[in-house]
C-alpha positions as a printed Julia matrix, in Angstrom:
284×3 Matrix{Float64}:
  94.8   121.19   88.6
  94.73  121.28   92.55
  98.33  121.59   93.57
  97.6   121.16   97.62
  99.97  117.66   97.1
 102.89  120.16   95.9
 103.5   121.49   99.06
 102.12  118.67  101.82
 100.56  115.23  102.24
  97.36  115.69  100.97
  94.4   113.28  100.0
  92.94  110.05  101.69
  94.68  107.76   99.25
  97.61  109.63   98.85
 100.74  106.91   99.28
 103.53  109.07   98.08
 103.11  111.98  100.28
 104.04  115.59   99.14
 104.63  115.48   95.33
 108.63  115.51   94.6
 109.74  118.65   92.84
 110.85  116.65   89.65
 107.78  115.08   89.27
 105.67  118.16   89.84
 107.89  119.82   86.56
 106.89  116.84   84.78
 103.19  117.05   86.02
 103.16  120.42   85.06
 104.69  120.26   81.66
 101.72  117.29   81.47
  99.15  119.5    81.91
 100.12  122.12   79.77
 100.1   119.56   76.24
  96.54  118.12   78.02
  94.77  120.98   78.32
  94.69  121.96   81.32
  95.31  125.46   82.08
  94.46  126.4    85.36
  96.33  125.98   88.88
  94.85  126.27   91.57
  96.83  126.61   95.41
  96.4   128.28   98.82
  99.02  130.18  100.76
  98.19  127.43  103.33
  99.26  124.4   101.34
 102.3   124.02  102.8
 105.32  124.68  100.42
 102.98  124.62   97.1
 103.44  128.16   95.91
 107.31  127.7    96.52
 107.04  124.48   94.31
 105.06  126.36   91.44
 107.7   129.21   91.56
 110.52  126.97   91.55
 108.98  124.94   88.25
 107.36  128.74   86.74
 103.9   128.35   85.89
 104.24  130.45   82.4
 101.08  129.29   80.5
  99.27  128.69   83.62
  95.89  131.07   85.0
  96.93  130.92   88.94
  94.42  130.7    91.72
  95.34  131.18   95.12
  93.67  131.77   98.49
  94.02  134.19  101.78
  94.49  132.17  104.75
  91.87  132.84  107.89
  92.15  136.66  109.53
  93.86  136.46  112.37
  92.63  137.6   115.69
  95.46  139.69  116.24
  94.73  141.46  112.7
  93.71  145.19  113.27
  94.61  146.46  110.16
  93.0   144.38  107.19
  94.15  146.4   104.27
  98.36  146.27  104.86
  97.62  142.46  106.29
  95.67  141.87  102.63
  98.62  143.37  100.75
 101.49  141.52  102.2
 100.03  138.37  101.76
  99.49  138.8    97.86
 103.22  140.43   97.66
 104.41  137.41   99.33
 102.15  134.45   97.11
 103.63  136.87   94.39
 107.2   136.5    94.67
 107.15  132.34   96.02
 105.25  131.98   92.7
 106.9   134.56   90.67
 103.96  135.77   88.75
 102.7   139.67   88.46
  99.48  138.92   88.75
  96.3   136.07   89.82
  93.97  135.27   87.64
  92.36  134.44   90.77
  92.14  135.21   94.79
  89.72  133.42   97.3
  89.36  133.54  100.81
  89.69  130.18  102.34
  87.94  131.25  104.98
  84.26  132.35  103.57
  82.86  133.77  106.62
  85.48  136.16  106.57
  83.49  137.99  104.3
  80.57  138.07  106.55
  82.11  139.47  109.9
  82.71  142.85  111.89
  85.91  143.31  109.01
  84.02  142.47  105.79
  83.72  145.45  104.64
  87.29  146.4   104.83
  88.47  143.16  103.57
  86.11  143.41  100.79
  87.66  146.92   99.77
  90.8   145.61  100.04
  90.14  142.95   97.78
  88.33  145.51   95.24
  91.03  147.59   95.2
  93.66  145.12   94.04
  91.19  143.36   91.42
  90.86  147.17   90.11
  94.42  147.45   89.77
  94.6   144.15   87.75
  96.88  142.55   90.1
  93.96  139.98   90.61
  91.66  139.58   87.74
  88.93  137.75   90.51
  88.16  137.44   93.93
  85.96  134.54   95.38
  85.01  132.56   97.8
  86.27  129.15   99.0
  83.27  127.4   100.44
  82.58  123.74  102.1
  78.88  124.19  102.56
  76.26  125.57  100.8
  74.67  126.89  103.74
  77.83  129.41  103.71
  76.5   131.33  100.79
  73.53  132.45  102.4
  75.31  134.77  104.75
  77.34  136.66  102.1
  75.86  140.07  101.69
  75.26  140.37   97.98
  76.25  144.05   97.91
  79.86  142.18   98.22
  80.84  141.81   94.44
  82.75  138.39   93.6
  83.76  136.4    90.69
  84.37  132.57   91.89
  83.08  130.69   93.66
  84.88  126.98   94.87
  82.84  124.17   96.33
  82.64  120.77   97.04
  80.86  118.48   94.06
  80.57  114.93   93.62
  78.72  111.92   93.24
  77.78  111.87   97.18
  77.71  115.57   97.45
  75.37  117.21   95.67
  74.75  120.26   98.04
  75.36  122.84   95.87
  72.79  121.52   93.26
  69.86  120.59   95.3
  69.94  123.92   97.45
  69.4   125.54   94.48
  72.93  127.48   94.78
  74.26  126.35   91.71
  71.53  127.78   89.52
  71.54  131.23   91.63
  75.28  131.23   90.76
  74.69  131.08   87.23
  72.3   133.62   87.23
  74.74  136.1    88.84
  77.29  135.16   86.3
  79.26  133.79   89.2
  82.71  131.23   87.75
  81.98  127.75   89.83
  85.2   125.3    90.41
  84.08  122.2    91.87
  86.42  120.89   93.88
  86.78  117.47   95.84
  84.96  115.55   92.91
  86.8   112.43   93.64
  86.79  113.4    97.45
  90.28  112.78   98.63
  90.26  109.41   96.68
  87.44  107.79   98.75
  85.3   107.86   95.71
  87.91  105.93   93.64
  88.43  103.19   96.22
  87.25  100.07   95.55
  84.79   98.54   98.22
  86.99   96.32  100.12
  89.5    99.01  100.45
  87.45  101.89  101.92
  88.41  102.26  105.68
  86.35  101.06  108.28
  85.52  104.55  109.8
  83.22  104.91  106.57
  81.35  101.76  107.37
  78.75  103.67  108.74
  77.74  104.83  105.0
  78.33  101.52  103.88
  74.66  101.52  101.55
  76.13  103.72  100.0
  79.92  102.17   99.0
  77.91   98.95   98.37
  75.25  100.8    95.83
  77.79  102.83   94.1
  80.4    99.4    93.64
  77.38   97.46   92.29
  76.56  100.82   90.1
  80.11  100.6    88.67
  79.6    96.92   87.59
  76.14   96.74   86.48
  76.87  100.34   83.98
  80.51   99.33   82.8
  82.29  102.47   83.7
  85.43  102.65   85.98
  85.39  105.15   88.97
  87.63  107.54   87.73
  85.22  108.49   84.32
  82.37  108.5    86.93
  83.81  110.95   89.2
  84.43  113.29   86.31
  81.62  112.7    83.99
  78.77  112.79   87.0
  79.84  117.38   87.48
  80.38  117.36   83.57
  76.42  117.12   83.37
  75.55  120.38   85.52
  75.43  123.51   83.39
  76.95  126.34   86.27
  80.14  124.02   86.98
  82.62  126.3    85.0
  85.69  123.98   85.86
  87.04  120.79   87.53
  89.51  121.05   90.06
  91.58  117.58   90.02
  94.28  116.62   92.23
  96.78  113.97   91.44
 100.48  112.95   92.88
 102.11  111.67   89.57
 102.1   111.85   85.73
 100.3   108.63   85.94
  97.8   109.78   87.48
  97.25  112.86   85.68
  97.29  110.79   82.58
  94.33  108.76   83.98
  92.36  111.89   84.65
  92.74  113.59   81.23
  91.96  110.25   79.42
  89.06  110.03   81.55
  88.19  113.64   80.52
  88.45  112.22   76.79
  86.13  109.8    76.77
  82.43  111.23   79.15
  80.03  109.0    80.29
  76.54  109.94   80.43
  74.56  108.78   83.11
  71.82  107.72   84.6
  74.34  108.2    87.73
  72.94  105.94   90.92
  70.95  108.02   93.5
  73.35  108.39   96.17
  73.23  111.92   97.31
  73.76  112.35  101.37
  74.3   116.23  103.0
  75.68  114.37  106.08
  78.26  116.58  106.99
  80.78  114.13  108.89
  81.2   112.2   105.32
  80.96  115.14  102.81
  83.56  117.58  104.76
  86.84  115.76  105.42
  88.06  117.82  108.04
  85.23  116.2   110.24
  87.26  112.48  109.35
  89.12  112.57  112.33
  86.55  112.63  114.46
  85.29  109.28  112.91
């Protein structure tokens, strides 16, 4: 479970803005008797890791990422081992079962190989039991220097973005043994909109909202199984990463989860970058 809505407003259909701490116990406590055992958060999701810590996460593997290096950073490894002492305590955990750098090309600049020590060196210790990668692109992944060791990777995946499949990433990561979460399968809720309530900046892609509504209809299935069943097919996707702001929610996921669909899925792929990445939405 993505916990980015503990913390901030997160998500383009997000009404309710940042989760309310009762509700996130109650989500939590959800997702423990549903099977899901995984959290995932980022020291830059606002106040999430304080939420977590304030409703314990006992039961729970914890992922969480480094934010960007700064510019001002001279000394990587002191800079790497405050921040995991300080996700640490707001959390209130001993150790990660995961830690990613939000920022991949971190791993790929004139401090790479110091960061990557630094990262070795705690997942020695067994204060992390992997280090990873958060990605957005595919492209990304070919300018990590495979002498650098890591255990996760996270990526977008969905029915529109399909990136990491058809550049043939997916199946190299499985070779290498590498964990995949796929993350932003229902991307930000656009993908569970219905067609007269996606926002007019996405007209542009219009084909496809009209292709994938008429999809829906003609196979039966509702968006939500869609979303989850379409990654479900793809052998190197290790886990799901699903956000949600309620109990409700959440319940609609895991019954989704219960009963897959299996496709065909419509043939709606796109690598257009100002869709697939929503950090580029603003500019629409």
């Amino acid at each position: 479970m993505g916990t980015a809505q503990f913390g901030m407003k997160y998500g383009l259909s997000n009404a309710v803005g940042k989760v309310p701490q009762i509700e996130a116990q109650k989500m939590l406590n959800f997702a423990l008797n549903h099977s899901i055992d995984l959290l995932d958060t980022a020291i830059s999701y606002g106040s999430s890791e304080e939420c977590l810590g304030r409703t314990g996460v006992t039961g729970f593997k914890v992922v969480t990422k480094l934010p960007p290096i700064p510019d001002s950073c001279e000394n990587i490894y002191p800079w790497v081992e405050k921040q995991i002492a300080a996700s640490k305590s707001r959390i209130g955990v001993d150790a990660f079962y995961g830690l990613l750098l939000h920022k991949a090309s971190d791993l790929n600049g004139a401090k790479a190989s110091e960061l990557y020590t630094a990262l070795d060196s705690h997942r020695k210790s067994g204060e992390i039991q992997k280090i990873g990668i958060s990605i957005y692109s595919p492209q990304e992944l070919d300018l990590i220097n495979e002498k650098f060791s890591i255990d996760i990777v996270q990526a977008p995946f969905n029915l529109i973005d399909r990136r990491l499949h058809t550049s043939g990433w997916l199946g190299k990561l499985k070779k290498r043994g590498i964990e995949v979460h796929a993350r932003s399968i229902f991307l930000q809720g656009l993908l569970l909109m219905p067609l007269i309530n996606i926002p007019s900046r996405f007209n542009r892609w219009k084909h496809l909202w009209t292709c994938l509504d008429h999809w829906r209809i003609e196979s039966g299935v509702s968006a939500i199984k869609a979303c989850i069943s379409f990654p479900r097919q793809f052998e190197g996707i290790d886990r799901l990463i699903v956000g949600a702001t309620s109990v409700r929610e959440l319940r609609e996921i895991t019954n989704a989860f219960d009963h897959d669909f299996i496709g065909p899925f419509p043939d709606i792929d796109i690598s257009d970058e100002m869709l697939v990445n929503p950090s580029n939405w603003n500019s629409l």
